[in-house]
Structures are given as structure tokens and as C-alpha cells.
N, C-alpha and C positions, 0 to 999 in steps of 0.2 A: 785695387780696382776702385774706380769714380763712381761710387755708388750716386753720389749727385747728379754726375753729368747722365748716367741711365738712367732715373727717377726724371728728371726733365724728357729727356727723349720717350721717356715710355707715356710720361703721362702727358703729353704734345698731343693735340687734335690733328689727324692730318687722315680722313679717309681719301681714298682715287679720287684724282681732281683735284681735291681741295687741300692739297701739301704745304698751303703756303704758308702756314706754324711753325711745323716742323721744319720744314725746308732753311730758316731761320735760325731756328737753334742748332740746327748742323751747320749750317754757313760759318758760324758764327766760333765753333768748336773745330771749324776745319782750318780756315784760314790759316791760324799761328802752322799748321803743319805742313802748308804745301804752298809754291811759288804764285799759284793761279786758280781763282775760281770763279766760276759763272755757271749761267742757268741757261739751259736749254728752250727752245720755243714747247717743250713736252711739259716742262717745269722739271726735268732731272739738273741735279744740282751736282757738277763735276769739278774735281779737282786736279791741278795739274804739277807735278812734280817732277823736276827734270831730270834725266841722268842722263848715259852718254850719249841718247838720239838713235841707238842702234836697234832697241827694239820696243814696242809699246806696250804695255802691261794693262789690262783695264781691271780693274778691281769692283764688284759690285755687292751694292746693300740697298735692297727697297726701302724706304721709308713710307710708304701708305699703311694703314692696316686697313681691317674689316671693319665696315661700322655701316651705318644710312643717311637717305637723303629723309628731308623732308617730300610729301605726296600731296597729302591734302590736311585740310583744318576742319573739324567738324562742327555740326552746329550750336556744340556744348563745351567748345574748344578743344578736344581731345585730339592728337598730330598721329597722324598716320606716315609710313615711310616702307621706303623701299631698300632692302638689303644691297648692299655692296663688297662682294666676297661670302665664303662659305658659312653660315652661321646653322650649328642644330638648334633648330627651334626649342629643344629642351635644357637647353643655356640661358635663354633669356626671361626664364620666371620670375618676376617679381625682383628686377633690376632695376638701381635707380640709373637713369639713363641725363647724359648734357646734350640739348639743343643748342646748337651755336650759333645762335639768330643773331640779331641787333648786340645782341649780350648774349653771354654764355646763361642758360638757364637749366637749372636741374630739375628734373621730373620724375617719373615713375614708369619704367616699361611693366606694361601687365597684359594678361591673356586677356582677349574678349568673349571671357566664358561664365559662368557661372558659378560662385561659390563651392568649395566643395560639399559642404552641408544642405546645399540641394540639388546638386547634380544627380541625373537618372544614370542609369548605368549603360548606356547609350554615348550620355554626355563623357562620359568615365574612360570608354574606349576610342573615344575621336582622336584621329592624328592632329598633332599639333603643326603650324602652320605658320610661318614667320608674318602672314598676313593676317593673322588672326592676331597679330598685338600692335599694343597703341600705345603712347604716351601722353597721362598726366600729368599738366602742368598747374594745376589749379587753378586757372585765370580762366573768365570768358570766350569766348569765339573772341572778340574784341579787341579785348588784353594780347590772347595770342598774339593776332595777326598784324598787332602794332609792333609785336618783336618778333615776328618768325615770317619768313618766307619759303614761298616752295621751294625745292633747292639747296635748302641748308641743311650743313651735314649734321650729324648726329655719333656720339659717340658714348661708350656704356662706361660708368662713373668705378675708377678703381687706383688706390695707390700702389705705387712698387714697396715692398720691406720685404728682409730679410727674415728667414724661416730654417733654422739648422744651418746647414752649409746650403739652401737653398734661396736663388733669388726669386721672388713672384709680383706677377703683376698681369696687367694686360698689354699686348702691342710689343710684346718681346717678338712674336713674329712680326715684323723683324728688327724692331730695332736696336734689339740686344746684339745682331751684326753690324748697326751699325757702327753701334760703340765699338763692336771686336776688330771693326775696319779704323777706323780713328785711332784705335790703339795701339796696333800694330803702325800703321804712319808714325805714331810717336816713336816706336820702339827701332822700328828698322833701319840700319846701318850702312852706306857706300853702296844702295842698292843702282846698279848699271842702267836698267833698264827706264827708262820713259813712264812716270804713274802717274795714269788719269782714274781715278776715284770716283765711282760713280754714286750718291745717292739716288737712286733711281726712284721713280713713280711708277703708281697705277700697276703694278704687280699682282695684286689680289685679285683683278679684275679680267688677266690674260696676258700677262707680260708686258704689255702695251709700252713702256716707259723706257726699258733698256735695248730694243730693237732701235730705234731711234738715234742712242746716244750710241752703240756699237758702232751705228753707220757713222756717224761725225767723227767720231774716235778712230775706227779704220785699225782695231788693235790686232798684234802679232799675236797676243797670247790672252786669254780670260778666265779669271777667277771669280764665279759668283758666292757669296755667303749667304747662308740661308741658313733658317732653325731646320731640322725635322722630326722626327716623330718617336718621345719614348714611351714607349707600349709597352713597359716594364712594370707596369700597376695589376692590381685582382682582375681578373675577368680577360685575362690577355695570356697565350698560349706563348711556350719560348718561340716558337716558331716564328710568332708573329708581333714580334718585339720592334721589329725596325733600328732599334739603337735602344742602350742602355745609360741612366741618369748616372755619371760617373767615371765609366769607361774611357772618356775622353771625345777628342774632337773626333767627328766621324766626316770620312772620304768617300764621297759619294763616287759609286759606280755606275749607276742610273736609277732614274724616276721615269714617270710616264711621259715627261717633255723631252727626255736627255739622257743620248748616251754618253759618257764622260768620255773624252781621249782619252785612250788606257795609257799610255805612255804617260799624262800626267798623274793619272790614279797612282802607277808606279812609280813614278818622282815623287810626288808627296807623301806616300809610304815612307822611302828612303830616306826623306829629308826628316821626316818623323821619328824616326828609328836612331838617326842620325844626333839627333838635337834631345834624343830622351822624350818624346814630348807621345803621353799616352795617346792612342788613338782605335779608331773601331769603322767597321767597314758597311757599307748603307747599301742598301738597292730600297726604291721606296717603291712600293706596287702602284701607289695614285698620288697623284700630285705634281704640280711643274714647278718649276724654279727661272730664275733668268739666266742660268746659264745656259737654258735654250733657245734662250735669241741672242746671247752673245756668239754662242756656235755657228747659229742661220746667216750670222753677218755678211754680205755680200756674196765672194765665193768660200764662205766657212773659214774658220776660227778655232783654233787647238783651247780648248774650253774645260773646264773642272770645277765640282761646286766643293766647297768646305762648308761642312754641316753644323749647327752645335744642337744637342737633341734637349725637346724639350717638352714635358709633359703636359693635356690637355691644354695641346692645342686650341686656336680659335674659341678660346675662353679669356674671362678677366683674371681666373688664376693662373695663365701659365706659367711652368717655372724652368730654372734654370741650376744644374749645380755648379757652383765658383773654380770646381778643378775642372769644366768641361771649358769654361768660358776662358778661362787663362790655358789651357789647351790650344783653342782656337786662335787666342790672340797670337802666342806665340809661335803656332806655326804658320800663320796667315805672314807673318813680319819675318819669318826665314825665308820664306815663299820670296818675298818681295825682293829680299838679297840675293836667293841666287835663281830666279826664273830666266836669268840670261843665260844661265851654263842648259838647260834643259833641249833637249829636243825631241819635241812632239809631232815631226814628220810622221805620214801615216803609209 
């Protein structure tokens, strides 16, 4: 695996909206693999790869994460902002945070509370609040507002490395699919079917990105990739594991956006079984994915998400283990070979 090309992708600024970094260094990693690319009026960036015309395959992988805008500038120059995606406000304690104004500038996200060496016990039980934090930049109101504008995204300072058999970093949701999307492209062999590739947007924000390029695409059949959730850590019951770090790629049966076509949950089992390739079975209680707007597509869409499970989430450390991700790659790229023989009539 490209630990390079992931370390770029992951550590790529691209909140909702403002994809247009990353959108870049995907372009730029997809081209060599597919006949055709361009960019949507959304800013989804698709790829197109021919086979025999008989049926269309749409493949997707968001590339936004979670991160902020710029709000306002205060009179001491300190940048306030507005969340974009799901953030616990008890992740963001005393993170160095980049402003990507005029120039990339690194800061300080901090609480606007009080020391804990004189906090009352008052102060001690207050819920923490994603508006209750700011970013220091050390510069004037002045300085600021010569490099920052309202509007400009914000995103929290973290590299990808390797950790045991684990990879970490931030923005693997989701751009560790898209790497598993790119690589299975490299890998996949006399696939029949029609592959348009979606890097899709604005994901974190409500699916917004791939309803759009569904309708343009008009596909017979959809694959989203998505991370989901391993709840395999202290403080989490077996029950409510969701997926296991290791176990392999997990085949989502539904989430809160999406029921799966069970006839592809059952092909991609088989093709699993088939190919040797470990795997583990998802229902996630909360959460959407895009392949519930590849499903909604005009009059619907025979739709399936391939998961790769990954711990603490929507943090700068989430991780990922190297047998789930070659898991995924590898059966996302038998997918692509034989989704022509499948049929997901209902």
C-alpha cells in the first residue's frame, strides 16, 4: 500500500465547499487509471472507464471531511467559526488548528473558559460547546484580517504515520476510501461493466454531492465506500461494537440513511467467500452514507456500501488496520470485475 499517496490525501484541506485541494490531488492520482475525468457543477470529481456499454457501475468515495468556516475576527484578533460536520466538542481541547486564508496559518484552537486552576465548580460542570472555542493566531485584529476572511475554511493540524499494524491520522473519513477506490481501479481486471468513479462532495454536511452526480451518471448499479465505526475500544459493550479493527471489510446492511439491496449484501458476501477475502457484517444505528442518494436516484438504484471500520471517528486520530484496508481494496476491485453477472432485481 501507498502510504504516500494516503498521507497526501489525508492531510489535503478540503472541508464542504471548499474541495478544491483535494479535488486536485485526486484528479491527479486518478487520471493514469481511467479514460475520462471532469468535474461536476457540485465540484464532484468523476471518473470514467469504459467497458462494454451494457451496464453502468457508479463507484463512490466523499472526499470533504469535517472541519470550519471562518465567522468573525475579534477585537484582539482571536477567529471564531462555525462547525461543518459532526464534531464532539470534547475533541477539540487545546488543538493546534490551520486557517487557510491568504496563506495557510497555524493557530491554536482553545476553550473560552477559564484556567483550570481557577475555575469554580460551576465552571468545572458546564457543557462544552463547539461555540465556546476560538482560534489563536497571535497577530492583531489587523494582521488577521490582512490574511483571513470570513468564509475561510479551517481545518485541525495532524500527520498520517503508521502505529503497529495500524494507520492514523485525521480525514481517513473518508479519504482512506478514497484511496481503497483508486486502488482497486489500479487492480481490477476486464471489468464489463461502464465505471464512473465518483469523488464526491459535501458528504459530512447531508449527502449533498453525490445525489447530483447519481442523476448525471444515471447508474444501473452503486457502490458507496465509506469508513464505519469500530466500537471495539474499553467503555463499549460487544453488543455495541458496530465492526471490529481487523475482522476485515465490512458489508453494510443498513444505517440510518440506507437500506442496502439485500441481493447485493448477498453477492458481496459470495464474492467474499469466493476470493478468501475476510469480511464482517455492519448495521450502523446512526449515521448516513452516500449510498443513499445513489439508491434515491431518479426511479432508484440497486445500491450497497462497502465499509472499512475505523476507530474514533471524527477525530485527528482515527485509525485504520492495513488487513481491513487491503480487505476492502480487494474486494471493492472483484466487485468491479464481476458486478455485471449480479442481479439485484427486487
Amino acid at each position: 500500500m501507498s502510504l504516500e499517496l494516503l498521507k497526501q490525501l489525508t492531510e489535503t484541506p478540503g472541508v464542504p465547499g471548499r474541495e478544491e485541494r483535494i479535488r486536485e490531488v485526486v484528479r491527479r492520482a486518478m487520471e493514469p487509471l481511467v479514460d475520462e475525468v471532469r468535474t461536476d457543477a457540485m465540484g464532484n470529481l468523476i471518473g470514467f472507464k469504459r467497458g462494454k456499454g451494457e451496464k453502468k457501475l457508479m463507484l463512490d468515495a466523499h472526499i470533504d471531511q469535517i472541519g470550519f468556516l471562518v465567522s468573525f475576527i475579534e477585537d484582539k484578533g482571536f477567529v471564531r467559526f462555525v462547525p461543518l460536520g459532526g464534531f464532539d466538542p470534547r475533541n477539540l481541547m487545546a488543538r493546534r488548528a490551520v486557517v487557510h486564508g491568504r496563506e495557510d496559518l497555524t493557530g491554536l484552537m482553545v476553550y473560552g473558559g477559564k484556567p483550570v486552576h481557577v475555575q469554580s465548580e460551576e465552571d468545572r460542570r458546564k457543557e462544552l460547546k463547539v461555540s465556546d472555542f476560538y482560534i489563536d493566531l497571535g497577530m492583531s485584529k489587523e494582521d488577521v484580517a490582512a490574511r483571513v476572511s470570513i468564509g475561510d475554511q479551517i481545518t485541525l493540524q495532524q500527520t498520517t504515520i503508521e502505529i503497529g499494524s495500524l494507520i492514523t491520522g485525521q480525514a481517513l473519513d473518508d479519504r482512506l476510501c478514497v484511496y481503497i477506490m483508486l486502488e482497486a481501479l489500479r487492480r481490477a481486471q476486464n471489468a464489463e461493466v461502464d465505471i464512473y468513479a465518483v469523488a464526491a462532495v459535501q458528504e459530512e454536511v447531508g449527502l449533498r454531492g453525490t445525489g447530483p452526480a447519481a442523476y448525471g451518471i444515471d447508474p444501473d448499479i452503486g457502490l458507496a465506500l465509506d469508513v464505519t465505526l469500530a466500537c471495539d475500544t474499553p467503555g463499549n459493550g460487544d453488543a455495541e461494537r458496530i465492526a471490529v479493527l481487523g475482522d476485515g471489510a465490512a458489508i453494510k446492511i443498513m444505517d440510518s440513511s440506507v437500506i442496502c439491496n439485500y441481493k447485493m449484501v448477498e453477492f458481496l458476501k459470495r464474492l467474499a467467500e469466493k476470493n478468501g477475502v475476510k469480511y464482517q457484517m455492519e448495521i450502523l444505528p446512526r449515521g448516513g452514507t452516500d449510498g443513499a442518494a445513489i439508491q434515491r436516484n431518479r426511479s432508484g438504484v440497486p445500491a450497497g456500501v462497502l465499509s472499512t471500520p475505523i476507530r474514533y471517528v471524527h477525530t485527528t486520530v482515527e485509525c485504520a488496520h492495513r488487513d481491513d484496508i487491503e480487505a476492502s481494496i480487494v474486494l471493492t476491485a472483484r466487485f468491479i470485475e464481476s458486478a455485471h453477472e449480479g442481479d439485484f432485481t427486487l
